[in-house]
C-alpha positions as CSV (number, residue, x, y, z in Angstrom):
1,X,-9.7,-18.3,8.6
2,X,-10.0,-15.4,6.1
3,X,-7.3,-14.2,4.0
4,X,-6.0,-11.2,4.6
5,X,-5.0,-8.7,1.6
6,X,-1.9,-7.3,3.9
7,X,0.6,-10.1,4.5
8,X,3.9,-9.4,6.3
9,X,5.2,-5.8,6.6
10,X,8.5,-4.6,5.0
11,X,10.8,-2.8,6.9
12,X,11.8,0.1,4.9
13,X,13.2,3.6,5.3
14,X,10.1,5.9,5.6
15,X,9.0,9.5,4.9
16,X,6.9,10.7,7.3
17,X,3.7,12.6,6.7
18,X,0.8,13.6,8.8
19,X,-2.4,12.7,8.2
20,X,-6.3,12.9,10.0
21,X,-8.5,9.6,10.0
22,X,-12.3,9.7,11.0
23,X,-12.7,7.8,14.4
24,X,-15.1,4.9,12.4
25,X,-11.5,4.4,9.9
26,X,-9.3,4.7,12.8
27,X,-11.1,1.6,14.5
28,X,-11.3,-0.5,12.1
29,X,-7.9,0.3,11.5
30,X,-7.0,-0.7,15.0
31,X,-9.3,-4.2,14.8
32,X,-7.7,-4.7,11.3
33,X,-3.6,-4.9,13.3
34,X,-5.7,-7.0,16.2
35,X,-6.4,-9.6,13.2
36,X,-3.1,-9.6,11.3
37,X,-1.5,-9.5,14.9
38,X,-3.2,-12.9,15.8
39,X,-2.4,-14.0,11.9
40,X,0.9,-13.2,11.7
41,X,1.8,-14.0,15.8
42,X,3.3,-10.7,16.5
43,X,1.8,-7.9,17.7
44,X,1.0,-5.2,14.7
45,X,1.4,-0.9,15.2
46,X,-1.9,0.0,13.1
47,X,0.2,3.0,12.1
48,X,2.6,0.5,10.5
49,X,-0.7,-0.5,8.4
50,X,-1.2,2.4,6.4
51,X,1.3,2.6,3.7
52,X,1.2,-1.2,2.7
53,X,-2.8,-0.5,2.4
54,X,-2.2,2.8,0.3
55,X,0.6,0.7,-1.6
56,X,-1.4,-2.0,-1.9
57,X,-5.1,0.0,-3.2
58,X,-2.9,1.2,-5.5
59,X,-1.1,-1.5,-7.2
60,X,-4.6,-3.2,-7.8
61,X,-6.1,0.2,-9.2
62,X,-6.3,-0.5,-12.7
63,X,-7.3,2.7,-14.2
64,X,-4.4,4.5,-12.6
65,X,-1.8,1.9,-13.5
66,X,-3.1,2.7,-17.3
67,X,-3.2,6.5,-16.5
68,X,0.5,5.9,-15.2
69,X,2.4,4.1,-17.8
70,X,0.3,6.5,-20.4
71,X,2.0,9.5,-19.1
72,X,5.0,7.6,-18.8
73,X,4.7,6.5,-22.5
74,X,4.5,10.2,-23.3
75,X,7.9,11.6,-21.6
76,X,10.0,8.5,-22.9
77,X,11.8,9.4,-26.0
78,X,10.9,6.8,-28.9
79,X,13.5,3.5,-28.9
80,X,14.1,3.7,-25.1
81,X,13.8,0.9,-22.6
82,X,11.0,1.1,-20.8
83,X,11.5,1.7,-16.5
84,X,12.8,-1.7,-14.6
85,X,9.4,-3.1,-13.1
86,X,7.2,-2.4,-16.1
């Protein structure tokens, strides 16, 4: 069985936003809920899929994490506490 990078879904108060997927994308994001779905034993919206994915691309992208807390750096006066989570 292969390991999934999505694991269960939080259910969290979202902002909705409209976006267009190329069919090939859109299919794969269909088989990619089919799989979790027979993971996780629930049936999985492929909708619902899309913000832990973009959440999740980019929590592992280390050059914008850098780029991120560098601009951060920049508008936090000197002797501050840094941003719970950081």
């Amino acid at each position: 069985m292969a390991k999934l990078k999505l694991g269960p879904l939080e259910d969290d108060k979202p902002v909705k936003i409209s976006v267009e997927l190329p069919a090939a994308l859109h299919r794969d994001l269909i088989a990619y809920a089919e799989i979790l779905g027979r993971e996780s034993g629930q049936a999985v919206d492929p909708a619902k899929l899309v913000a832990p994915m973009i959440a999740r691309f980019m929590a592992t992208d280390r050059g914008f994490a850098k780029m991120r807390h560098a601009a951060r750096s920049r508008l936090q006066p000197a002797g501050s506490a840094p941003p719970r989570g950081e």
